[in-house]
N, C-alpha and C positions, 0 to 999 in steps of 0.2 A: 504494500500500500504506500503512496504518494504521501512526503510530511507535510503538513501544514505550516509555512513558512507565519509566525505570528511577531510584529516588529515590537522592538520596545520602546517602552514608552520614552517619549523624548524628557529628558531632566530641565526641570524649570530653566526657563533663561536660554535655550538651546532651540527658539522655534522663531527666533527671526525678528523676536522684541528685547527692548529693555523695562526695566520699571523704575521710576524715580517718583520721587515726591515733588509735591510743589506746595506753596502757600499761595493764598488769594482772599480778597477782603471778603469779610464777610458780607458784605454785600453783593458780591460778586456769587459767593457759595449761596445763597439763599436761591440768586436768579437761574442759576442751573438746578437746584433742584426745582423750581419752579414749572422751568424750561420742562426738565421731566416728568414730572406730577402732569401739565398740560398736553404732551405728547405723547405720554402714556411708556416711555423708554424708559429704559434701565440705566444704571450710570455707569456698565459696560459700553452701552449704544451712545450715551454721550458723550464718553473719552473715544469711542472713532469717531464721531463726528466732529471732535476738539480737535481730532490726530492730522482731520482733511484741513481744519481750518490752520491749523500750523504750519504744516507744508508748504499752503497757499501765502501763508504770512513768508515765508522762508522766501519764495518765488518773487515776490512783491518789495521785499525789504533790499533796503540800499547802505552799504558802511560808506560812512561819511570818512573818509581818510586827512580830512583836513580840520576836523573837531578836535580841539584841546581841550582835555578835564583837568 
């Protein structure tokens, strides 16, 4: 009989993400949950849909090479 090839399981951190923390005002934390409670998502669905609007910010954003701090 033919074996049954069964993969293992991939070990957190080993599927093509990272995870970090962030801070954000609480008012800002209230309006995503908001955002969710209204749209009926999970705060899985709206860390990807945070993830597309990053990218997009990433795409759009410009280093200013001539700003002195």
């Amino acid at each position: 009989m033919a074996k049954i090839k069964i993969p293992k399981k991939k070990l957190k951190g080993e599927d093509g993400h990272k995870t970090f923390s962030i801070r954000v005002p609480d008012d800002l934390y209230e309006e995503l949950n908001t955002f969710a409670s209204k749209t009926e998502l999970s705060r899985n669905e709206i860390i990807e849909i945070i993830t597309i609007l990053l990218k997009e910010a990433l795409n759009i954003a410009e280093i200013d090479d001539h700003s002195v701090k």
